[in-house]
C-alpha positions, -999 to 999 in steps of 0.1 A, spaced: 30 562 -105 63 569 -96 103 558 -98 123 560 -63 145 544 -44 150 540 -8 190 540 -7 206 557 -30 239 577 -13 228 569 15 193 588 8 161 578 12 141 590 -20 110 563 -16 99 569 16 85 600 37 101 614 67 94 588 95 88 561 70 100 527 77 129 541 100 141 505 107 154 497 72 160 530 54 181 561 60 172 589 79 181 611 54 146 619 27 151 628 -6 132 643 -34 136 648 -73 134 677 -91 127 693 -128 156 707 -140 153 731 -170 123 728 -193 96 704 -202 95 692 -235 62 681 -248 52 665 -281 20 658 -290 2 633 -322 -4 596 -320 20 591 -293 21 619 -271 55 626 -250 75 643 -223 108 646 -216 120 658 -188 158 664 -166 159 660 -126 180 666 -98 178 640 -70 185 660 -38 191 653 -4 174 666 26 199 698 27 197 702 -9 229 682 -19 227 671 -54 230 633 -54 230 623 -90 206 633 -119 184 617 -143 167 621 -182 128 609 -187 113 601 -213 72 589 -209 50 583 -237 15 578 -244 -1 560 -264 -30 531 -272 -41 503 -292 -77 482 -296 -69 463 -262 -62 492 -242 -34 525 -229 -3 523 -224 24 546 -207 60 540 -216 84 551 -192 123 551 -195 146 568 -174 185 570 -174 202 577 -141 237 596 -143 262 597 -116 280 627 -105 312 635 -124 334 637 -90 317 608 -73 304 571 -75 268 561 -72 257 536 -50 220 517 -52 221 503 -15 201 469 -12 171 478 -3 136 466 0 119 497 -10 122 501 -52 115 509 -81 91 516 -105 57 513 -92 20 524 -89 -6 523 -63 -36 514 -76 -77 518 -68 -87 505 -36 -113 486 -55 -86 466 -70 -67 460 -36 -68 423 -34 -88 412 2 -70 422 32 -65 433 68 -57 467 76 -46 483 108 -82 502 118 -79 529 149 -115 527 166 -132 558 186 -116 545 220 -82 547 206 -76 511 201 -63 497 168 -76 465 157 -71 446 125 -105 446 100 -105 428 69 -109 454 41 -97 454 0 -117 450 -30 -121 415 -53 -83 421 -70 -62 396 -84 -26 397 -92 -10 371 -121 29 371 -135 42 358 -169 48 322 -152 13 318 -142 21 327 -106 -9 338 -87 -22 362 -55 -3 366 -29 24 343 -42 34 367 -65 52 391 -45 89 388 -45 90 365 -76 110 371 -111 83 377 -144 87 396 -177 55 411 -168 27 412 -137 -12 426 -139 -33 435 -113 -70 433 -118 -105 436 -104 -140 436 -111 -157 468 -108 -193 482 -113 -195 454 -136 -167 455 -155 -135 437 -153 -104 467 -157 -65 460 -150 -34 477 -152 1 453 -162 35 468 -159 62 453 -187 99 452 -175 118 454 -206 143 424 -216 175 448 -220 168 461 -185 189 456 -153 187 418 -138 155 412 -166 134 396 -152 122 414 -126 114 409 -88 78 421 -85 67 440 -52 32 432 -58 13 436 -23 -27 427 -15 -30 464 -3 -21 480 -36 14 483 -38 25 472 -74 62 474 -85 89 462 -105 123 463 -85 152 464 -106 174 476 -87 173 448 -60 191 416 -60 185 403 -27 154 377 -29 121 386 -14 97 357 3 66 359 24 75 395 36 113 382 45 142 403 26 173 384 20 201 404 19 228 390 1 264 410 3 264 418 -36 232 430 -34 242 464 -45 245 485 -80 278 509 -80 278 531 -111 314 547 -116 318 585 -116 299 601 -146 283 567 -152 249 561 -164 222 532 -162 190 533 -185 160 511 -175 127 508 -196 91 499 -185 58 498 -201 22 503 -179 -6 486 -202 -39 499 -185 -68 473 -199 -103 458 -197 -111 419 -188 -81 403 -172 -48 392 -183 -61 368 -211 -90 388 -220 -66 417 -223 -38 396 -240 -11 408 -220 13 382 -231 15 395 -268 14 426 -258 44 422 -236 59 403 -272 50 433 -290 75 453 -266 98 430 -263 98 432 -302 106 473 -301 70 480 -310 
């Protein structure tokens, strides 16, 4: 589970060196811990945390507060995530348009939806074989599978069967945040994210890139967003993901 995005600056903090080359700088940032670690512990457990985005050659790009908490309830665990991004006194911050974004999680390959995955065989040759487990993938406006990705939702789960048993994880994007709702990069392979911090619209694969596709925060400026991971059994109405999703909504 992580939160990154692939232009930020001008620096790549989503992907690895050599990933997706075509679309995304060359330059590969990381984040940081800055300073301690504070941990609280009792119903709802939480840590806070400061970081230092930093470029390749350890330029500080801008910095960020954390705040995750832990907690449950009789239909399941959740993980509440906020983060607030501050620029750099001296400088703006730029959040390039960019495919690759924002909060995500990759999850079990049991829960992959059915797929095909590049497969390279003993003689070299790569072929495509179909592989994934049973998943399924459902937003707040009843869209399903594969049609899913790109689309706006106050919420998206991702479930499977397994050994039995029907387990899911749903990620909330809160109403206050950024261009609520959401785009949803939710992929058959397992990729499953919200992505706040694009504009441009996403269909079958194709990224439209509009001109103001772009968030600028002024120097010293600051941008919170909020999310909520609800990790559940059954699937999205077994669960009752949509009042949970009203409970957040609601502050609670």
């Amino acid at each position: 589970m992580w939160f990154a995005h692939a232009f930020v600056n001008g620096v790549d903090f989503w992907n690895e060196a050599g990933g997706d080359a075509a679309r995304s700088p060359s330059n590969k940032g990381h984040t940081v811990i800055d300073g301690a670690v504070g941990v609280t512990s009792g119903a709802t457990g939480v840590v806070r945390t400061r970081d230092r985005w930093l470029a390749a050659d350890g330029k500080l790009i801008c910095t960020d507060e954390r705040t995750v908490r832990f907690h449950a309830n009789a239909t399941g665990r959740f993980i509440d995530f906020e983060i607030t991004l501050h620029a750099l006194p001296d400088q703006p911050l730029l959040m390039g348009d960019n495919k690759d974004g924002t909060m995500a999680v990759r999850v079990a390959q049991w829960m992959t939806m059915p797929h095909q995955a590049s497969v390279k065989g003993p003689d070299g040759k790569t072929t495509k074989q179909e592989t994934g487990g049973k998943g399924h993938i459902v937003t707040s406006t009843g869209v399903r599978d594969n049609d899913a990705w790109g689309k706006r939702a106050d919420w998206c789960d991702y479930h499977a069967e397994h050994g039995g048993s029907t387990y899911g994880i749903a990620i909330f994007d809160h109403p206050q945040n950024l261009r609520h709702p959401t785009w949803w990069m939710a992929r058959d392979y397992g990729l499953f994210g919200a992505k706040s911090l694009r504009l441009a619209r996403l269909r079958k694969g194709v990224c439209e890139r509009p001109a103001q596709g772009r968030r600028r925060d002024s120097r010293g400026g600051s941008l919170t967003l909020r999310y909520r991971f609800f990790f559940h059994l059954g699937d999205e109405k077994a669960a009752h993901v949509a009042e949970n999703y009203a409970d957040y909504a609601a502050g609670k």
